[in-house]
C-alpha positions in Angstrom: -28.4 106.7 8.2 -31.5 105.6 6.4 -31.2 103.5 3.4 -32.8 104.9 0.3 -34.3 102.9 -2.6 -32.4 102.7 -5.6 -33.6 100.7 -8.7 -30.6 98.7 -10.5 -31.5 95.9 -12.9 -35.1 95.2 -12.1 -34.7 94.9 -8.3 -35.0 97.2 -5.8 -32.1 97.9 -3.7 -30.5 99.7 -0.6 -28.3 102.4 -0.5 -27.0 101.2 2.8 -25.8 97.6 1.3 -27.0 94.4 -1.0 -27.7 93.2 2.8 -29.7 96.5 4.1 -33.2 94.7 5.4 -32.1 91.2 4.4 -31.7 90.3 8.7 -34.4 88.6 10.2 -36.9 85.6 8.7 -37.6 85.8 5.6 -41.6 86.5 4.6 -42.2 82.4 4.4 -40.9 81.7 7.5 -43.6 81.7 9.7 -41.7 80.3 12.9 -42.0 76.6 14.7 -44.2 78.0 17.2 -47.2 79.2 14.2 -45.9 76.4 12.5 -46.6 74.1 14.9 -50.0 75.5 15.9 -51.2 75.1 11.9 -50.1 71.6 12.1 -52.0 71.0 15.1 -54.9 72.0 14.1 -54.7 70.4 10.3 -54.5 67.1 13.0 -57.6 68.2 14.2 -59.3 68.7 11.1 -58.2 65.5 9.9 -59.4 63.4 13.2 -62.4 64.9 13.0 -63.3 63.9 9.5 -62.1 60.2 10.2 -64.9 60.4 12.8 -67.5 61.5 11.7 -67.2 60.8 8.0 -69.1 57.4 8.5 -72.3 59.6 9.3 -72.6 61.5 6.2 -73.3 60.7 2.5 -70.1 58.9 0.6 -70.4 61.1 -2.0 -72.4 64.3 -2.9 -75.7 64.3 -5.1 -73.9 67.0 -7.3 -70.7 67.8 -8.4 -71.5 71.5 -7.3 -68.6 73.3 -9.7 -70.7 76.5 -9.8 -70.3 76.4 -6.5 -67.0 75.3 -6.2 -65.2 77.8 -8.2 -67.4 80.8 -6.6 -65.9 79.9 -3.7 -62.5 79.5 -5.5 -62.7 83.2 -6.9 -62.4 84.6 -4.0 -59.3 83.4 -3.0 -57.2 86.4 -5.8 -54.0 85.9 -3.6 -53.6 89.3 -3.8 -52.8 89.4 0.4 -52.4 87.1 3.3 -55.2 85.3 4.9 -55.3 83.4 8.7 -54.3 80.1 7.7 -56.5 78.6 10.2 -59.4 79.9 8.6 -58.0 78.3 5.1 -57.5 75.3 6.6 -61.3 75.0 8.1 -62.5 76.3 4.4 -60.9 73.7 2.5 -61.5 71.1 5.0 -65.5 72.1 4.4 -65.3 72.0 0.6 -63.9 68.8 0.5 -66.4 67.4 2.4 -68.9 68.8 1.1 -67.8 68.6 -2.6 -66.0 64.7 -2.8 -66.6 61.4 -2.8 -65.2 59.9 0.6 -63.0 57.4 0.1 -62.6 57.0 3.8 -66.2 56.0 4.0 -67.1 52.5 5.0 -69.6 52.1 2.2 -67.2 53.5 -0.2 -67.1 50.7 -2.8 -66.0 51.9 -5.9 -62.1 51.8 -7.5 -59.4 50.6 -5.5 -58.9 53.6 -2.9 -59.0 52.1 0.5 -59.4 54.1 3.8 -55.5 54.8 4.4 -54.0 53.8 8.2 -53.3 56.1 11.1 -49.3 54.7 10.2 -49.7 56.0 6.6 -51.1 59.2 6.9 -48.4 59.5 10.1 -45.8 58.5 7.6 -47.2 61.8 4.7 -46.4 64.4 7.7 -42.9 63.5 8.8 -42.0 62.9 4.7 -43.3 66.0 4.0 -41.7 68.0 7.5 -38.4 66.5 7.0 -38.3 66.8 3.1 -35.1 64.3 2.1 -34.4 64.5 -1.8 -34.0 60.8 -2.5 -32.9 61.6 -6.0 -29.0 61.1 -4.6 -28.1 58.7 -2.2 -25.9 60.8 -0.6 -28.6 63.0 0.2 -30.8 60.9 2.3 -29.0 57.7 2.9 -31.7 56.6 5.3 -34.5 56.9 3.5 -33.1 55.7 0.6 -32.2 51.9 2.7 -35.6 52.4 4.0 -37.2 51.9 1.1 -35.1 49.2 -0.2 -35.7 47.5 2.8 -39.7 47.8 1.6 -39.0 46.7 -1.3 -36.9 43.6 -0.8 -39.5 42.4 1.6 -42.0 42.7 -0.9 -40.2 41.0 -3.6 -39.3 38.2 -1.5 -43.1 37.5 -0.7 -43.8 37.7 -4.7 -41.1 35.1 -4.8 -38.3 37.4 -6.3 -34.3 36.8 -6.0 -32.4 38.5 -3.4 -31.0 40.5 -6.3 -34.5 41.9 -7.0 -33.8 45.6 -7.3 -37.0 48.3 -8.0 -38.5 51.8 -6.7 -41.4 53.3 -5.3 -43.6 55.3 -8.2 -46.3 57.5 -8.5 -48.8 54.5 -8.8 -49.3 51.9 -11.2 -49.1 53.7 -14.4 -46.1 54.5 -13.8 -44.8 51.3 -12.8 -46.1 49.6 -16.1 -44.2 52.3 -18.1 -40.9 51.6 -15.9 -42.1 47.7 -17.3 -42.0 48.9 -20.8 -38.6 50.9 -20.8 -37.0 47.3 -18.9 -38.2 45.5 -21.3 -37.3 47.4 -24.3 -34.2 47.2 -22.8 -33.5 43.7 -22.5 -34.9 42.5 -26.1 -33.0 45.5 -27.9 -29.7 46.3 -27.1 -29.8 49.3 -29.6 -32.5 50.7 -27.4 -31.3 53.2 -25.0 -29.0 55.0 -27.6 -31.0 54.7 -31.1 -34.3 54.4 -29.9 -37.0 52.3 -31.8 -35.6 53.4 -34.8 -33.2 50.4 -34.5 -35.8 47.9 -34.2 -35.7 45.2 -36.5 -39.2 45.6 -36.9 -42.6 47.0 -35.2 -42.5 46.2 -31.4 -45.5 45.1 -29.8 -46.6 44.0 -26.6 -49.6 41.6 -25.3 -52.0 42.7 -22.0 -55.7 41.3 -21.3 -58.2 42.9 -23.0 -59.7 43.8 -19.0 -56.0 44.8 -18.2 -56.0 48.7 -16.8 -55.7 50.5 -20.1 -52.8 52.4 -19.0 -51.2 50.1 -21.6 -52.2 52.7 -24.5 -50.9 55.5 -22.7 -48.1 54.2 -21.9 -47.7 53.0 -26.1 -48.0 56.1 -26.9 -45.9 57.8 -24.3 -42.9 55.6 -25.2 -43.3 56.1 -29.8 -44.4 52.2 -29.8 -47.9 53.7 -30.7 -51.5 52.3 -29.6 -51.8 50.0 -32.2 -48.6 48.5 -30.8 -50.6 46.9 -28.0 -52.6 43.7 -28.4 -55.3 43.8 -26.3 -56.0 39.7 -25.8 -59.7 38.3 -25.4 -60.6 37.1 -22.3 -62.4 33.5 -21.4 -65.9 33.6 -20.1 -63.9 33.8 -16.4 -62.5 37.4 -17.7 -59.0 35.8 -17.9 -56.2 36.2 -20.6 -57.4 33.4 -23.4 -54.4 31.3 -24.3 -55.8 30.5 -27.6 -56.3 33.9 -28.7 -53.2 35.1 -27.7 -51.1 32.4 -29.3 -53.0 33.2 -32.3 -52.4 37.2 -32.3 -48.8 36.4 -31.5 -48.1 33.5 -34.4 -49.8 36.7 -36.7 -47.3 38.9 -35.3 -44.5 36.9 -36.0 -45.6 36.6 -39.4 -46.2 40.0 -40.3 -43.3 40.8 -39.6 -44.1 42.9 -36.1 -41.2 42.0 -33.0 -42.7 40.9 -29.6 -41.2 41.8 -26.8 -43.7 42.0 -23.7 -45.9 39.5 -22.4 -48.3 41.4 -19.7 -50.1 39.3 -17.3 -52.6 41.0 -14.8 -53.5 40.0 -11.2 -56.6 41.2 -10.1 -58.5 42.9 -13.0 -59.7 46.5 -12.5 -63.4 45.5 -13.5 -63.7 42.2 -12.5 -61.1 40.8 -10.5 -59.5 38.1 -12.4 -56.2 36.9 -12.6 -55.0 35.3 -15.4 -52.9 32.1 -15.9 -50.1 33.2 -14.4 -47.9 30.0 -15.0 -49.1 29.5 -18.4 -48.3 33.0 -19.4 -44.9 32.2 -17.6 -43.9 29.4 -19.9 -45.4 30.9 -22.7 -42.6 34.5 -22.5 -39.9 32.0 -22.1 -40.4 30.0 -25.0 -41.1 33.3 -27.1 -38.4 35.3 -25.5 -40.5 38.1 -24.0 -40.2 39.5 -21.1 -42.6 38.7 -18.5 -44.4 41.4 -16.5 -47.3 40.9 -13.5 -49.6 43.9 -12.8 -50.7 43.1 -9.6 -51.2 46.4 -8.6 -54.2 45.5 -6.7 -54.3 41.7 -5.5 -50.7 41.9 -5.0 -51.4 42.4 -1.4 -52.3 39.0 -0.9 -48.9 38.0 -1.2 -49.0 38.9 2.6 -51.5 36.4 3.7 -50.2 32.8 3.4 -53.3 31.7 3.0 -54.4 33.7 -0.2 -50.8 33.9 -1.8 -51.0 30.9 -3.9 -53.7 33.2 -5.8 -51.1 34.5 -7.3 -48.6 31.4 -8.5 -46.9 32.0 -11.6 -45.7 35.4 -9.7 -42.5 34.3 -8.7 -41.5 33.9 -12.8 -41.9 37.4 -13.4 -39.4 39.7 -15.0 -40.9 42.6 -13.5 -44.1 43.0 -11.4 -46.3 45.9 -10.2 -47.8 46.6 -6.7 -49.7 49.4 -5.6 -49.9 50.0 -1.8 -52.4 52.6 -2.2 -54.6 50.0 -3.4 -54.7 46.8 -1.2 -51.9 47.5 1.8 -53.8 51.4 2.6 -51.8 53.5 1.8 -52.4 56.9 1.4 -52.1 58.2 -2.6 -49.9 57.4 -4.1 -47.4 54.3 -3.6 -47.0 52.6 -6.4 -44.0 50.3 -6.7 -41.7 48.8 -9.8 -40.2 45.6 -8.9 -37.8 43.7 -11.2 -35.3 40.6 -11.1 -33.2 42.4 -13.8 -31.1 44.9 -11.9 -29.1 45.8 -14.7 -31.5 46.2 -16.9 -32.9 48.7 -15.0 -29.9 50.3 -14.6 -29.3 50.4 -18.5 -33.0 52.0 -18.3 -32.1 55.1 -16.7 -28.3 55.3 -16.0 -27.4 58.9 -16.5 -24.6 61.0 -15.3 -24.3 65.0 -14.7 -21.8 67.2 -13.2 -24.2 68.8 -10.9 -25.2 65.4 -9.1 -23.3 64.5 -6.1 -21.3 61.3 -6.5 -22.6 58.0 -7.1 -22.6 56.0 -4.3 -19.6 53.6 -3.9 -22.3 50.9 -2.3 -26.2 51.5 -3.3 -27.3 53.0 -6.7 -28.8 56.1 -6.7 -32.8 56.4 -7.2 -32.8 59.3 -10.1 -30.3 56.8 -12.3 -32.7 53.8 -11.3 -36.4 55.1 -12.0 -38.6 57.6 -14.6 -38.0 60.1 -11.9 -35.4 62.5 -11.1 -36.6 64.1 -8.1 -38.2 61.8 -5.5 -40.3 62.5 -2.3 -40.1 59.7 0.4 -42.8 57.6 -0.4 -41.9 54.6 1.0 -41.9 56.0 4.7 -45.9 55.5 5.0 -45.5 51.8 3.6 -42.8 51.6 6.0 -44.2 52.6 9.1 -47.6 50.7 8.8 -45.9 47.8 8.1 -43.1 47.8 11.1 -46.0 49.1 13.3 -48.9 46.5 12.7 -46.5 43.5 11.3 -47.2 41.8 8.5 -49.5 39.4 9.9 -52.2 42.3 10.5 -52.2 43.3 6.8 -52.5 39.5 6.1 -55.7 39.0 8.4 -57.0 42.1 6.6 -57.0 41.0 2.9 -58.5 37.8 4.2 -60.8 39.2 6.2 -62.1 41.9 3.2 -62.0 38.4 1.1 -64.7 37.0 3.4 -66.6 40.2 3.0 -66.8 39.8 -0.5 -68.2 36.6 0.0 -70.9 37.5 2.2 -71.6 40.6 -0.4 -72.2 37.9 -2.6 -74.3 35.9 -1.2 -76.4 38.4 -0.1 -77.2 39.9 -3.3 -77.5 36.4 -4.8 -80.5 35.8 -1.9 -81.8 39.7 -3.1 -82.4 38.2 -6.6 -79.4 39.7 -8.3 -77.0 37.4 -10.5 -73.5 37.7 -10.1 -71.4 37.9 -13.4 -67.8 37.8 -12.5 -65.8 34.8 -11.6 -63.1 35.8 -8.5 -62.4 34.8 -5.2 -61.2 38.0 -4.9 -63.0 40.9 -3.2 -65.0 42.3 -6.3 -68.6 41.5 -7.0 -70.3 42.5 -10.4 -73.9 41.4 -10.3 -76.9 42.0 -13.1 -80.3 42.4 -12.7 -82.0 39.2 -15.1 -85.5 41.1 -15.4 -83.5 43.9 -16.7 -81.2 41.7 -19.0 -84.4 40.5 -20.9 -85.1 44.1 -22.6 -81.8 43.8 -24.2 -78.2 45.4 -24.2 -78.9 48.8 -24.6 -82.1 48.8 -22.0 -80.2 46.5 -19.4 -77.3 49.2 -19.8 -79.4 52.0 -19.5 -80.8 50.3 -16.4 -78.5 49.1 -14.5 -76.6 52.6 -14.6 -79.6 54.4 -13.8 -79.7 52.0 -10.3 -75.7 52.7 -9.7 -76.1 56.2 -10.2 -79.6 56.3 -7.6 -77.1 54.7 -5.1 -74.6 57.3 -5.6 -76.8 60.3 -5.3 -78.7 58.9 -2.2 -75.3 59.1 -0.4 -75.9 55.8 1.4 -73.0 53.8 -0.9 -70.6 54.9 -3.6 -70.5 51.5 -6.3 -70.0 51.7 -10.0 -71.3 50.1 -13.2 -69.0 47.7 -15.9 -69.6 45.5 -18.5 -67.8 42.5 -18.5 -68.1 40.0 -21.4 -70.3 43.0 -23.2 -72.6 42.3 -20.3 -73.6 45.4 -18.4 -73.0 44.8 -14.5 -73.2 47.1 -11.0 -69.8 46.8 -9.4 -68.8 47.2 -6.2 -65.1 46.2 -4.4 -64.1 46.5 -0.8 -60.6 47.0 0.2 -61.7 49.6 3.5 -60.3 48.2 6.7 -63.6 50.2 8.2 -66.1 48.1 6.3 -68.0 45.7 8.3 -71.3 43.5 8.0 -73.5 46.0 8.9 -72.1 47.8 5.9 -72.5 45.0 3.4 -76.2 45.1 4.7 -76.4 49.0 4.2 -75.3 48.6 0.6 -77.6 45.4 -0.1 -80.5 47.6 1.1 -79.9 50.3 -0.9 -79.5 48.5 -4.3 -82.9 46.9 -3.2 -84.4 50.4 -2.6 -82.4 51.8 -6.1 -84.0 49.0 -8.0 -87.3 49.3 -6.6 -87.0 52.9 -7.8 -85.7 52.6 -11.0 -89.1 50.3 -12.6 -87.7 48.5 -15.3 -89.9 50.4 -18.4 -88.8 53.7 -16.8 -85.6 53.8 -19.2 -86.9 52.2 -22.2 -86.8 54.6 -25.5 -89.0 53.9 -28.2 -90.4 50.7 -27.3 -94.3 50.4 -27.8 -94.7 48.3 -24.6 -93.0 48.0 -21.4 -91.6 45.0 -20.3 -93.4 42.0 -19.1 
C-alpha cells in the first residue's frame, strides 16, 4: 500500500512507518565508484597545475573581484551540478585569480611549494577523517604525531619529556606560549583569571617579531599595551640594552613580567636574536622563555646550519611551522614545550560526553586550544619518513646558498642590501632613490615591487627595516633554481628602469639629480 504524506512536527512523514523511504543511500552518498572518479580527476587537476604553473605569471595583474563574484553568483545552490565540471571551474579561477605560491619565482611570505608527501598526506587525512580530539579515537594518529613531534624537539635540543601539538600555524602556537606561560608564573591563573594577578602582566617580543603578539594580548584580556615591543640593533635583532631598560621600568611601575619572547628568523628581515643572552636573561628574571622559530626552525635539520639557532635548546616553549620552511602544505604549525604539566594545567578539562582518558597518552583536546582536531601531522609525517631527514637538511642549505647568490647578484646590479642574515631573506634599496628622502624612496621602491608583481614574472614584497624602505624577497621553494634567481634579478632591473626615479615625486619643483 502506498505511503501517504502526513505532516507531524515540522517533518514530513510516512503513513507506511518512521522508516517508509529511509532504505537505500542517503542523498550524500554518492558511492566509491563516483567517489573515486571525482578524486581522480581533482589528481589530475592538481598535476596539471604543478606542471604547468611555472609557465604562467606568479600572480595576476588584478585582483579581478568583479569578476570573481560574477562568477560566484551563479553558483545559487538551488540544485545539483556535475562535480566534474565544479572541479575544472574552481581549478580555473584559482589560477587565474591567485598568486601561485607553487611558482618558482614566488618570493614573497613564507609559503613554500608543498611536497608530493604533503599534499599525499591532506587526501588520506581527509578520506580517513580520525577525530584526534580523544585518544581512544584514533590511537594511531595520535602516536604519529607524537612521534613528529618528539623528533622535532629533540633536534631543538628539548628533553625526552618535551610534550606539544600540532596547530593551525604559528599564531596559534604563540597563544598556546602565552596560556603556558601564564600558567607557570601564576598559579591562580587557570581558575581566577588575571584578576588574580598581583599586578599588570606583560610580556617582551622584538619589535620585528610577527605581530601576532597583539592579537594574541588582546585575545587572552592581557591587552595590547601589555606587550613590549623591544628595539632592534642596527642587525634587526632584539637590543639587550633596551630591553633591560623597559623591563627594570616594569618592575618599577609596578607591572609583573612573565614572558620573555625571542624570535628565530624575523618575518621582514630574517634575524635571529641572541638566543643565549635572552636565555640567561628569563632565568635570572623568572620568565618564561619562548623561541618563535616558526620559520628558521627548519634548520634544525641540517647539522650544518643548526648552530644558527643556539640558545634553542633553553627554551621553555618553542614554535615551528612546517608550512613554512619543511613544505608543508597549509597549515602545520606546531607548539613545543619542556613543561608537560604545565600544559596540562593549560587546558585540562573533563566532560561526560568524552570517552575516557587514556590510561597511557594524554588526550589532544585536554592538551591544546583546540577541541576537535584534524590529522595534521600525517603530511609532516609522511615527507619526512619518505625523503629522510637528510633531504630536508640538503634543502634549507641548499635554499641558503640561493640566497646568497640572490645577493650577490643584486649587489653586482647596483642595489644595496639592508638586512643582516645568513638566512634566506634578502632586503635590498635602491641608493639613487634613498637620496630623495623617506617618503620618495618609499613611494619608489613600492612602486618597483608592485611593477614586478603585475608583470607576472616574480611575486616579491616591500618592508622597511630600521625605518628604511626595502624590496624583499625570500626563497623557501624546493623548485627555485639559478635560472630563477636570474629571472627575478632581470626583472627588478627592468621594474627599475621603468619606474624613473622623479616619476613618484609629489610637489617637488625639480626632479632628482
Amino acid at each position: 500500500m502506498r505511503g501517504i504524506a502526513v505532516q507531524s512536527g515540522g517533518m514530513e512523514e510516512s503513513a507506511a512507518g518512521p522508516s517508509a523511504g529511509l532504505a537505500g543511500p542517503g542523498p550524500l552518498d554518492v558511492g566509491a565508484e563516483a567517489g573515486a572518479g571525482l578524486i581522480t580527476e581533482a589528481v589530475r587537476l592538481v598535476v596539471e597545475h604543478a606542471k604547468t604553473v611555472a609557465d604562467g605569471p606568479v600572480a595576476p595583474a588584478e585582483p579581478g573581484t568583479d569578476r570573481i563574484r560574477d562568477w560566484l553568483a551563479a553558483h545559487d545552490f538551488a540544485g545539483p551540478r556535475p562535480a566534474g565540471e565544479l572541479l575544472q571551474e574552481v581549478t580555473a579561477a584559482l589560477r587565474r585569480w591567485g598568486v601561485h605560491t607553487t611558482h618558482p619565482r614566488y618570493l614573497g611570505l613564507f609559503v613554500p611549494t608543498p611536497t608530493w608527501w604533503g599534499v599525499a598526506g591532506e587526501l588520506l587525512a581527509a578520506g580517513v577523517n580520525p577525530q584526534l580530539a580523544a585518544y581512544e579515537h584514533a590511537p594511531a594518529a595520535v602516536e604519529i604525531e607524537r612521534h613528529v613531534l618528539r623528533f622535532l624537539a629533540a633536534r631543538l635540543g628539548l628533553p625526552p619529556a618535551a610534550d606539544g601539538s600540532f596547530t593551525t600555524g604559528g599564531a596559534e602556537a604563540n597563544l598556546t606560549a602565552v596560556v603556558v606561560a601564564l600558567t607557570r608564573r601564576f598559579p591562580a591563573y587557570p581558575d581566577d583569571g588575571l584578576a588574580a594577578l598581583p599586578g599588570p602582566p606583560v610580556l617582551y617580543a622584538s619589535a620585528e617579531s610577527h605581530l601576532a603578539w597583539l592579537k594574541i594580548a588582546h585575545t587572552t584580556g592581557l591587552g595590547r599595551r601589555a606587550v613590549r615591543l623591544v628595539p632592534v640593533d642596527s642587525a634587526g635583532r632584539l637590543d639587550l640594552v633596551r630591553l633591560r631598560e623597559l623591563h627594570d621600568d616594569d618592575v618599577a611601575a609596578g607591572r609583573v613580567p612573565f614572558l620573555l619572547a625571542g624570535t628565530a628568523g624575523t618575518t621582514a628581515g630574517g634575524a635571529v636574536d641572541p638566543l643565549p643572552e635572552l636565555a640567561r636573561l628569563a632565568a635570572t628574571w623568572g620568565l618564561h622563555f619562548h623561541v618563535d622559530a616558526a620559520w628558521a626552525g627548519a634548520v634544525a635539520l641540517s647539522d650544518r646550519l643548526r648552530p644558527l639557532l643556539d640558545g634553542v635548546e633553553h627554551a621553555d616553549s618553542v614554535t615551528v611551522d612546517a608550512h613554512k620552511w619543511l613544505s608543508a602544505p597549509m597549515g602545520a604549525g606546531v607548539f613545543l614545550t619542556r613543561h608537560p604539566d604545565a600544559l596540562a594545567d593549560s587546558f585540562r578539562v573533563s566532560t561526560s560526553y568524552m570517552p575516557p582518558d587514556s590510561d597511557t597518552t594524554p588526550d589532544p583536546y585536554s592538551t591544546s586550544v583546540q577541541w576537535s582536531r584534524r590529522f595534521t601531522g600525517l603530511k609532516v609525517f609522511l615527507a619526512l619518513a619518505a625523503a629522510g631527514r637528510d633531504a630536508f637538511a640538503r634543502q634549507v642549505e641548499r635554499d641558503t646558498q640561493l640566497g646568497t647568490l640572490l645577493a650577490r647578484r643584486l649587489t653586482e646590479d647596483g642595489w644595496q642590501r639592508v638586512n643582516d642574515t645568513p638566512l634566506p631573506v634578502v632586503c635590498v634599496a635602491d641608493p639613487q632613490a634613498e637620496a630623495g628622502g623617506p617618503q620618495h624612496s618609499a613611494e619608489w621602491h613600492a612602486a618597483v615591487a608592485a611593477h614586478v608583481v603585475r608583470s607576472g614574472r616574480a611575486w616579491v614584497s616591500r618592508t622597511r627595516l630600521n625605518g628604511r624602505p626595502a624590496i624583499r624577497r625570500c626563497l623557501t621553494s624546493h623548485r627555485t633554481g639559478p635560472d630563477d634567481i636570474e629571472a627575478v634579478v632581470a626583472a627588478l632591473s627592468h621594474a627599475r628602469t621603468a619606474t624613473p626615479y622623479a616619476a613618484v615625486q609629489r610637489d617637488r619643483a625639480a626632479p632628482l639629480p
